[in-house]
TIFITOR-827729 format. One record per residue (C-alpha): x, y, z. Coordinates in steps of 0.25 Angstrom, whole numbers. Layout:
<pts>
PT  xx  yy  zz
PT  X  Y  Z
...
</pts>
This chain:
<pts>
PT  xx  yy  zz
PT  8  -80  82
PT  5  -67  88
PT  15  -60  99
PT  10  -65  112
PT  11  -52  122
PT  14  -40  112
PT  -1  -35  112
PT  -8  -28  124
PT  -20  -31  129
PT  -23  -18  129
PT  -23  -4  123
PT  -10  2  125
PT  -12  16  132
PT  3  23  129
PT  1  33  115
PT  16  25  111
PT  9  12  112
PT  -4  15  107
PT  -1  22  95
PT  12  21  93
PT  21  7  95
PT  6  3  96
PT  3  -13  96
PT  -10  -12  90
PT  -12  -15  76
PT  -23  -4  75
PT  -13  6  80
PT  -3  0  71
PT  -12  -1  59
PT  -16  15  59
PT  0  17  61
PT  2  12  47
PT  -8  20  43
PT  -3  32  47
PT  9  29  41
PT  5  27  30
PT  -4  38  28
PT  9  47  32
PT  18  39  19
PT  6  41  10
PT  5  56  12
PT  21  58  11
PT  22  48  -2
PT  6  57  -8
PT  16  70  -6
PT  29  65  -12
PT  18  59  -24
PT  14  74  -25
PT  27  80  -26
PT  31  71  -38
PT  19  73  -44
PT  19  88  -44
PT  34  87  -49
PT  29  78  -61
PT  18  88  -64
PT  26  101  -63
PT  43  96  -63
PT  45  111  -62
PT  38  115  -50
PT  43  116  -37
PT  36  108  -26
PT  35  116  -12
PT  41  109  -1
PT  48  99  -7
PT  61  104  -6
PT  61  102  8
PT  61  87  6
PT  74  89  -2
PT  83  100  -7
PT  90  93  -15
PT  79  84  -22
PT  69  96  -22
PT  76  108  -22
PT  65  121  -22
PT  55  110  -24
PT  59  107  -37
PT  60  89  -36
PT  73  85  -43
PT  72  72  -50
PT  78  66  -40
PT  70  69  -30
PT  58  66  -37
PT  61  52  -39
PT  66  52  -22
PT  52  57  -21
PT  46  46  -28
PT  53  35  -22
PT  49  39  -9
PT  34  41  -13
PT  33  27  -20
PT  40  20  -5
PT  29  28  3
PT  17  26  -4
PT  19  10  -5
PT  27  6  7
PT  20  14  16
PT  8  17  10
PT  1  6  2
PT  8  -5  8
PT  6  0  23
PT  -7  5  25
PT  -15  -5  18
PT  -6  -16  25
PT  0  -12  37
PT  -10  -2  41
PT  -25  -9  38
PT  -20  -20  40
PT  -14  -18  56
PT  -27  -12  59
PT  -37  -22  52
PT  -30  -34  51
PT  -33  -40  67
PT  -46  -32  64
PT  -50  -42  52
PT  -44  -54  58
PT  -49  -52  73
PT  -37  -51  80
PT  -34  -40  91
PT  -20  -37  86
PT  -9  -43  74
PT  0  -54  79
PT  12  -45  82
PT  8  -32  88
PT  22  -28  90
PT  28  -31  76
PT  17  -24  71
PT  18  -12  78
PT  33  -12  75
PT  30  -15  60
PT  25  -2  60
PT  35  6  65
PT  47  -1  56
PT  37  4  44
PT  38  19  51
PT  53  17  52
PT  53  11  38
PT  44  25  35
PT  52  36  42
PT  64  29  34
PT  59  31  21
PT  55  45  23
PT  68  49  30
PT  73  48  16
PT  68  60  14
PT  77  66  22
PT  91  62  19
PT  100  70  10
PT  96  65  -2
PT  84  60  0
PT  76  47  -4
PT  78  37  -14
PT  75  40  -28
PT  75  27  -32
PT  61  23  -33
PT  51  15  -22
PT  56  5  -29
PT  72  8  -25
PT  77  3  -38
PT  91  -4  -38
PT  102  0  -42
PT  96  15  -40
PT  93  11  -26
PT  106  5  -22
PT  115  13  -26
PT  117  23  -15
PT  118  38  -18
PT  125  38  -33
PT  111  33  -38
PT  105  47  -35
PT  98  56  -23
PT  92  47  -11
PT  99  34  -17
PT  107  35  -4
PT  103  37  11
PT  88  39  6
PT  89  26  -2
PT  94  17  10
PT  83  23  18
PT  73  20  8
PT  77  5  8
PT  78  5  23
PT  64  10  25
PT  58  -2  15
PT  67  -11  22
PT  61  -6  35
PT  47  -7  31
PT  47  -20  25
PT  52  -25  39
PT  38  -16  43
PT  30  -24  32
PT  35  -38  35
PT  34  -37  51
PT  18  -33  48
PT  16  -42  39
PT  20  -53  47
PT  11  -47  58
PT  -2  -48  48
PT  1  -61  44
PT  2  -65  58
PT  -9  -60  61
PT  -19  -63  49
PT  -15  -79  53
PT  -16  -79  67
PT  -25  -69  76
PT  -37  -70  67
PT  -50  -72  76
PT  -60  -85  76
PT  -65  -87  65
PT  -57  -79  54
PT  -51  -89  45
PT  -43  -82  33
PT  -53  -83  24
PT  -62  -73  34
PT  -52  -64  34
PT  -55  -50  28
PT  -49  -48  15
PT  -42  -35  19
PT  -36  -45  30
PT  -32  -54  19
PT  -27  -44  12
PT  -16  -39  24
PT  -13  -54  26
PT  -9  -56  11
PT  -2  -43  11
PT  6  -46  23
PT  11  -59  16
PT  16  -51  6
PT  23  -40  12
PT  30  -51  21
PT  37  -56  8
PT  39  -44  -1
PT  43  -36  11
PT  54  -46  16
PT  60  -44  0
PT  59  -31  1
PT  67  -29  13
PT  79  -37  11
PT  79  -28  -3
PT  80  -16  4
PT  90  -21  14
PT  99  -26  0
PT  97  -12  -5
PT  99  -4  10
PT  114  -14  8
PT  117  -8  -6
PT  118  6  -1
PT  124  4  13
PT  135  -9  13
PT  138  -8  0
PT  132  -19  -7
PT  125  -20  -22
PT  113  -29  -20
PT  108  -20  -31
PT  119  -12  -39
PT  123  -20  -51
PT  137  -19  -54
PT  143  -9  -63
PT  133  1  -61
PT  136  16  -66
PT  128  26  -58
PT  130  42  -61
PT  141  37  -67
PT  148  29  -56
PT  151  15  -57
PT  146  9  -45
PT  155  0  -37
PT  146  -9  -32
PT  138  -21  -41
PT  134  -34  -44
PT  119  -33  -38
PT  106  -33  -45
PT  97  -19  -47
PT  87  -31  -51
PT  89  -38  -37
PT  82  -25  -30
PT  70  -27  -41
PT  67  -42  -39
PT  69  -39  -24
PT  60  -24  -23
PT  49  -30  -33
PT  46  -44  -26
PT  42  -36  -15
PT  37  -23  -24
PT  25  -30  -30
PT  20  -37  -20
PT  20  -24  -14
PT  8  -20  -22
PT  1  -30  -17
PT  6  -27  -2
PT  -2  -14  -6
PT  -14  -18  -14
PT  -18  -32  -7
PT  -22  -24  7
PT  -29  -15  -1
PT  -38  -25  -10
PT  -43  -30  5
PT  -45  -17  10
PT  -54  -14  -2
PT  -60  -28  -1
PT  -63  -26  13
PT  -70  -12  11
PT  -75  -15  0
PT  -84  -28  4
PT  -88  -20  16
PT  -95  -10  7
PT  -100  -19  -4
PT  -109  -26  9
PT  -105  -40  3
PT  -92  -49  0
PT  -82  -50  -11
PT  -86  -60  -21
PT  -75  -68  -17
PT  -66  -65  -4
PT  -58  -78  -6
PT  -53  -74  -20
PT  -49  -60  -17
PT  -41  -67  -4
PT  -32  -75  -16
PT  -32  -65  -25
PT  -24  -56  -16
PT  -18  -68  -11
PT  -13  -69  -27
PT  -9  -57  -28
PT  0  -57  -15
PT  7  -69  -22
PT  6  -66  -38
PT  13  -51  -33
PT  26  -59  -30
PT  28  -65  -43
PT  25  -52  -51
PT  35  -43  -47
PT  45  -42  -58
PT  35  -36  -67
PT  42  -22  -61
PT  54  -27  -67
PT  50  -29  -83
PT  60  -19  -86
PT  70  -24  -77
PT  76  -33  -88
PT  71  -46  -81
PT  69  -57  -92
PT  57  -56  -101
PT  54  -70  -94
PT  54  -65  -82
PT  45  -52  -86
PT  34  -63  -91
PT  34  -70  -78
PT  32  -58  -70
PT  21  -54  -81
PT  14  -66  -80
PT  10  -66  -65
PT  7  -51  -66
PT  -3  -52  -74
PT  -8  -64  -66
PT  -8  -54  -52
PT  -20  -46  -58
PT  -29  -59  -57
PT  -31  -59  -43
PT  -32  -43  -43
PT  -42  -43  -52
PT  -50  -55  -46
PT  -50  -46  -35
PT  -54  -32  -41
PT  -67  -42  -49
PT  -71  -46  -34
PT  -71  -32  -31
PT  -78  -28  -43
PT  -88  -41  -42
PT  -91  -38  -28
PT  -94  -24  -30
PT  -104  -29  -42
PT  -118  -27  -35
PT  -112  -23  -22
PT  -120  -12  -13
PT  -106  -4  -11
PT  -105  6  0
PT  -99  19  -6
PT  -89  24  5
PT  -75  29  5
PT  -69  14  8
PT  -77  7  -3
PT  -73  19  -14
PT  -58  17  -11
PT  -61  2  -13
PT  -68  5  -25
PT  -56  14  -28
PT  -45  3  -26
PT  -52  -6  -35
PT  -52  5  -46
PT  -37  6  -43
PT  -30  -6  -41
PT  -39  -11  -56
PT  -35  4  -61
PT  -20  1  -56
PT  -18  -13  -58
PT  -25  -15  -72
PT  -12  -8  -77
PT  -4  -19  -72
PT  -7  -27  -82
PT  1  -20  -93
PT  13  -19  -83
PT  12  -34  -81
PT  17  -35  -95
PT  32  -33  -96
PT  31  -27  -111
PT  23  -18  -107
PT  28  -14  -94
PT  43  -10  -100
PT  35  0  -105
PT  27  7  -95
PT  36  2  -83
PT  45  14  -83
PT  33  23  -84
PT  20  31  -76
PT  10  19  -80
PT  16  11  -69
PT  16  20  -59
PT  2  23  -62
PT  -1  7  -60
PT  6  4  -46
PT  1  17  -41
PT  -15  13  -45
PT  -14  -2  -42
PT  -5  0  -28
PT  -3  13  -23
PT  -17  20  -25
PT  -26  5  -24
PT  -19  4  -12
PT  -22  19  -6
PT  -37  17  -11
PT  -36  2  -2
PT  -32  12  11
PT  -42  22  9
PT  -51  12  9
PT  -47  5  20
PT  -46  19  26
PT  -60  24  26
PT  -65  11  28
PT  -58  6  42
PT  -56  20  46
PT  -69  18  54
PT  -62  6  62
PT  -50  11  64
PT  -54  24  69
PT  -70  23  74
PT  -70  35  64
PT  -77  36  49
PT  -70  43  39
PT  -78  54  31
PT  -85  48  19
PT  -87  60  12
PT  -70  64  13
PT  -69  49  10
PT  -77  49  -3
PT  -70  61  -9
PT  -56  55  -6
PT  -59  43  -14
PT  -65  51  -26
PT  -51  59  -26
PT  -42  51  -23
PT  -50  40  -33
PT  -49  50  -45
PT  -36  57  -41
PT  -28  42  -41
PT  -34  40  -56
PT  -30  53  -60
PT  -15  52  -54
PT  -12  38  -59
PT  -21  34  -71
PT  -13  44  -79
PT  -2  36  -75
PT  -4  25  -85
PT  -5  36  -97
PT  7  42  -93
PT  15  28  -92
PT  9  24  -106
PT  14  38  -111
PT  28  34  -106
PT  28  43  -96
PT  41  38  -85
PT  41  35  -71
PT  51  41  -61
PT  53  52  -69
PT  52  67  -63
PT  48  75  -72
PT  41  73  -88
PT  42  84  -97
PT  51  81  -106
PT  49  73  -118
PT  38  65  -122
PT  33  65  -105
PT  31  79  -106
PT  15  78  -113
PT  12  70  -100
PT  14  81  -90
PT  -1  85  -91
PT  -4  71  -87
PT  6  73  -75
PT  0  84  -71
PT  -14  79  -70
PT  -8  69  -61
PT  0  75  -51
PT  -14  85  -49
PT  -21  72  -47
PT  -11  68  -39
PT  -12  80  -31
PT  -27  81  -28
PT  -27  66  -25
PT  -16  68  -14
PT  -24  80  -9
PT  -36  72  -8
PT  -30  62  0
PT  -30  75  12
PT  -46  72  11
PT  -42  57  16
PT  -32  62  27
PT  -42  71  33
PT  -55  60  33
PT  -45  51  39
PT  -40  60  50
PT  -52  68  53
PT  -62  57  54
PT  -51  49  63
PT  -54  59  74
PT  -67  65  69
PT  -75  56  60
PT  -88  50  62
PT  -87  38  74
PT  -87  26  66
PT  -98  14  67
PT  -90  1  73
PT  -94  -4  57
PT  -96  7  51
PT  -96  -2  37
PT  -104  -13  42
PT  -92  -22  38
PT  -90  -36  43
PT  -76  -37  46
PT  -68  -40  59
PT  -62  -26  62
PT  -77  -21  62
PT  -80  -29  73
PT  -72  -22  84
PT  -79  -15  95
PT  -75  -2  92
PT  -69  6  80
PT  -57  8  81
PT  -55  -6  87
PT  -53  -7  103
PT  -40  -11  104
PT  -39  -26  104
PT  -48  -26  92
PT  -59  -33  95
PT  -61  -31  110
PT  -57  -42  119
PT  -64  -52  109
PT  -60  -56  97
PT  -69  -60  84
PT  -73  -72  79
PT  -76  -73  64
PT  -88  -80  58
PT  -87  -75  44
PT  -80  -70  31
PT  -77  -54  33
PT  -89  -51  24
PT  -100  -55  28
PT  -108  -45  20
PT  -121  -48  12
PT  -130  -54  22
PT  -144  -57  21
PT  -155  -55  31
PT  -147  -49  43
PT  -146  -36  49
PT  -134  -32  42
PT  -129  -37  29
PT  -116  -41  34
PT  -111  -51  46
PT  -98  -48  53
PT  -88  -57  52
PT  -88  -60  68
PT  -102  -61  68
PT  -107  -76  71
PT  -120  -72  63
PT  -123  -82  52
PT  -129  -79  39
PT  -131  -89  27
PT  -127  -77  18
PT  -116  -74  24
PT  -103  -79  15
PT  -91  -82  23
PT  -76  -86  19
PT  -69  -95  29
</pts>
């Protein structure tokens, strides 16, 4: 299945294609890592803007005027602006951030690793998945940069807002067709990479690596690829629908006999709903695009440290395999307060509540596991700690928004902001630091400092509670979403509150600097790193040199004897086997 001639027998010498239209998946996988530390630094400065506007409306904010005049003349953010702000910070953070790095970015670089294969099955779709999700990139920051600048209608573009064209407000036109067009784009980015990992998880793995010896971090990018390959090709044809409202005239989503700053618009009989139904199927499998890489990243770390295996690797294997199915039958619990039928809202609630089974059958493993362990404390195992803390902190409040009576109530407000951003966006930041600090050694023949390490996790641990915690007091307190400013009314006691936040928020974001500089400084000047620095058991520790030689494995390719984690044993030299390693021990456990 793979594509017979597209990959070199060896190393390419030219700097164009070695590093850049590069058909390595190492190269590839740092690309996407790069991008998207690049999207997460733009969408953490866009976060601090709106924060510090929340905190203090009348303040003038130093530099963003030159962003826009007109939406933030002398610094001062228009409420307008703010909401253009906002949407682009929510499409960064989890198109290109938490759905990226996790997937497209680990998983390029670790995926022929894990499974013993010297490249993916399609070098050149992959390399050129990549640059349509740069393309899809550039596109949605060149928003920016039209006359009136980028969409106000949300990350989730909501119709009829989104479809109108200018009338419905500042960035409704050109910046909102751009915004579509860069989704479009990169769901064509998503569905050529998934197609790539899928390929290559069934067909190049080595002797001896049935699935169930597959690592669960592998699992994990194979069961997310299945998923983006579905929501992604919903998503596309949406945006494509929405892309036709504004330019050929058509009202896929413009109801008819819609008034709009006092203008009856000539266009009708679409469905504001049909965008919904449509953004939603693929929106809340989307957390899961986010969250599943990350639970076997933190699996994967955190079994290496806790020198013995999971109590059960089959069962967290169908667990995420659950989730990945249960996260297409819930999504209309985003709409309760769309009008659907009560009906309807019951049978969305029902198999949202039955989505945390599986989660918490894993977080118990995890928990169980841990129970008795001898845990190495370093900076990979303290974000895998810190994800478990969040994704229960986060997802623990799903429950009450699974309820439809309940969630009319706190839909419109701060307490759900506070549970997506624990449960997807700062779980899955916590899964990439740990996968970070913990495959940096591999990737780079470096080690990171332990001691910056540690003191990045302790703030950035304490400073995500502090900014979002809050969140869910605010929301009980009636506190609205989207709103640019509170000090009127009965929002005005809770500026304290949104003060503290936007502090936290600022410390939090500073300290992320410390991240930055570990990561650069010890790519060029860190400590030379062991070849298995963690005594891990895993394929991609058994390359002959880190970073890996080109063709991975050098000439020859593994052959698997045993289960990933191989951990635990009894009356040998080390207390682990690795999993190419033809030594047998009677308490070894394996999965085949």
């Amino acid at each position: 299945m793979s594509e017979p001639g597209t990959y070199p027998e060896a190393a390419p010498a030219g700097l164009i294609r070695k590093y850049v239209f590069s058909l390595n998946h190492k190269v590839i996988g740092k690309q996407y890592y790069v991008l998207s530390l690049l999207a997460v630094f733009i969408g953490t400065v866009l976060s601090w803007v709106m924060r510090i506007h929340l905190a203090w409306p009348n303040a003038a904010i130093p530099g963003v005027q030159f962003l826009s005049k007109t939406g933030a003349p002398g610094g001062m953010l228009t409420p307008e602006y703010y909401l253009q702000l906002m949407t682009m910070h929510g499409t960064l953070m989890i198109f290109f951030v938490v759905t990226t790095a996790p997937l497209a970015g680990f998983g390029n670089y670790f995926l022929p690793l894990q499974i013993g294969a010297e490249e993916m099955a399609f070098p050149r779709t992959n390399m050129m998945s990549f640059w349509v999700t740069f393309c899809a990139f550039i596109v949605a920051l060149s928003a920016f940069f039209v006359p009136e600048g980028p969409p106000l209608s949300g990350w989730t573009a909501y119709a009829p807002l989104s479809a109108l064209g200018q009338v419905a407000g500042p960035g409704q036109g050109t910046g909102q067709v751009l915004w579509a067009l860069s989704i479009a784009i990169f769901c064509v980015g998503q569905l050529l990479g998934s197609i790539n990992f899928i390929s290559t998880t069934l067909d190049l793995r080595c002797t001896g690596m049935s699935l169930m010896r597959l690592p669960l971090s592998a699992w994990a990018w194979f069961i997310t690829s299945c998923m983006s390959l579905t929501a992604f090709a919903v998503l596309l044809p949406a945006c494509v629908l929405l892309i036709l409202d504004h330019v050929a005239g058509t009202s896929f989503f413009i109801p008819s006999n819609l008034v709009v700053n006092d203008q009856l618009q000539p266009r009708g009989g679409g469905s504001a709903l049909l965008w919904q139904h449509l953004f939603w199927f693929f929106g809340h499998p989307e957390v899961y695009i986010a969250i599943v890489p990350a639970i076997g990243i933190v699996s994967h770390v955190l079994i290496a440290n806790m020198r013995r295996p999971l109590l059960s690797h089959r069962a967290v294997i169908y667990s995420m395999v659950t989730i990945a199915f249960l996260s297409y039958v819930v999504y209309g619990h985003h709409m309760f307060v769309s009008g659907m039928n009560p009906f309807a809202s019951v049978a969305f609630s029902l198999p949202t509540l039955a989505i945390t089974i599986p989660s918490t059958i894993v977080v118990l493993i995890w928990i169980g596991s841990l129970y008795g362990s001898k845990l190495r404390i370093n900076t990979a195992s303290l974000f895998a700690l810190g994800f478990i803390s969040m994704f229960v902190s986060g997802g623990v409040t799903g429950l009450f928004l699974a309820q439809p009576s309940l969630d009319i109530m706190l839909h419109a407000t701060y307490f759900v902001v506070g549970h997506f951003h624990l449960v997807m966006a700062v779980a899955a930041l916590f899964g990439i630091f740990a996968g970070t600090y913990f495959w940096f050694p591999k990737m780079t023949g470096r080690m990171m400092n332990e001691t910056l390490g540690k003191i990045h996790f302790w703030l950035t641990f304490v400073g995500a509670y502090c900014i979002f915690m809050p969140f869910y007091y605010l929301g009980m307190a009636g506190n609205v979403r989207r709103y640019q400013s509170f000090v009127d009314d009965f929002m005005a006691p809770l500026m304290p509150i949104h003060k503290f936040i936007t502090i936290a928020a600022l410390i939090t974001g500073f300290a992320q600097l410390i991240f930055l500089y570990n990561l650069i400084h010890s790519r060029f000047w860190g400590r030379p790193a062991p070849l298995n620095p963690w005594e891990a058991t895993s394929l991609e520790w058994c390359t002959p040199s880190s970073p890996p030689p080109f063709d991975n494995f050098g000439g020859k390719l593994p052959v698997v004897y045993h289960d990933p984690y191989q951990y635990g044993i009894e009356g040998g030299n080390n207390d682990y086997v690795m999993q190419n390693s033809p030594e047998q021990n009677n308490s070894a456990r394996d999965e085949r």
